[in-house]
N, C-alpha and C positions, 0 to 999 in steps of 0.2 A: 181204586176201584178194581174187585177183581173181575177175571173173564168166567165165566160160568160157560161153560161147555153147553151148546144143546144138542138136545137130545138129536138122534136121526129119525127120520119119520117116512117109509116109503112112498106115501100116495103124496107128501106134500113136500118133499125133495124133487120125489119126480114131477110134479105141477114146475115145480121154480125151475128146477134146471131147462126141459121141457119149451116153457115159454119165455126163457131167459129172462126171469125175475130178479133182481138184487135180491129179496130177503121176504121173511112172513107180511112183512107191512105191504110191498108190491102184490104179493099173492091175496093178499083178504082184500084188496083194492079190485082185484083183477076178477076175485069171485064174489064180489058185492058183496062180504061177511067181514065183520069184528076180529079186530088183530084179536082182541080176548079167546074170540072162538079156537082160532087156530093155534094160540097159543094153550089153549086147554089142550086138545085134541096134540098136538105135540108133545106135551108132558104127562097125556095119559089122564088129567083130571077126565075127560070126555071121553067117548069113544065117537069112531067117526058112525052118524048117526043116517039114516037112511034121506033125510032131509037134506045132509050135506053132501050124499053119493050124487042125489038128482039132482042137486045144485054145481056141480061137478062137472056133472053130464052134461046141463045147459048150457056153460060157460066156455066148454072144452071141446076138440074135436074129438073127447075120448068114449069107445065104446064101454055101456054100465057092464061089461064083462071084463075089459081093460080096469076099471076102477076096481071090478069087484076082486081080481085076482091081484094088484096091489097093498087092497085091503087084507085081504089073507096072508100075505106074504108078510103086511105088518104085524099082523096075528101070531104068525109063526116065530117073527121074533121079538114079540115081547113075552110070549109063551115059553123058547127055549131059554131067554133070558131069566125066567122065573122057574125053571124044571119043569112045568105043567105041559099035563097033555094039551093038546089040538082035537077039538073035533068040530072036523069041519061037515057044515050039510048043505047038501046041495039042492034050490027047491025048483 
């Protein structure tokens, strides 16, 4: 069996390390959601969706500006890892 690298992901790195989770199975346990989901949203099938920032929010003592500047920063680098611009808006 080989080992498959995963991928890094910042808002769900910093969730597990954070709450000192062992792994995605702890974290989708600890945010009521589907190992699937977070296994999407880690390989990029999903994007983290505004459904799962407030489910975040609920679960977390983190403020949705804390979340949302994580998000961005995950942005940034799946962005530079593909050459594309960034544009970010602020509402």
């Amino acid at each position: 069996m080989r080992n498959i690298p995963i991928p890094e992901h910042t808002l769900l790195d910093f969730l597990i390390t954070t709450y000192q989770l062992k792994n995605n199975r702890a974290l989708a346990r600890h945010l009521e959601v589907t190992e699937s989901t977070l296994s999407k949203i880690r390989y990029g099938m999903n994007k983290v969706s505004g459904d799962f920032v407030l489910n975040v929010y609920d679960k977390t003592d983190l403020s949705l500006e804390e979340i949302r500047n994580l998000v961005k920063k995950q942005n940034g680098l799946d962005a530079s890892a593909k050459g594309a611009k960034i544009n970010v808006r602020n509402t």
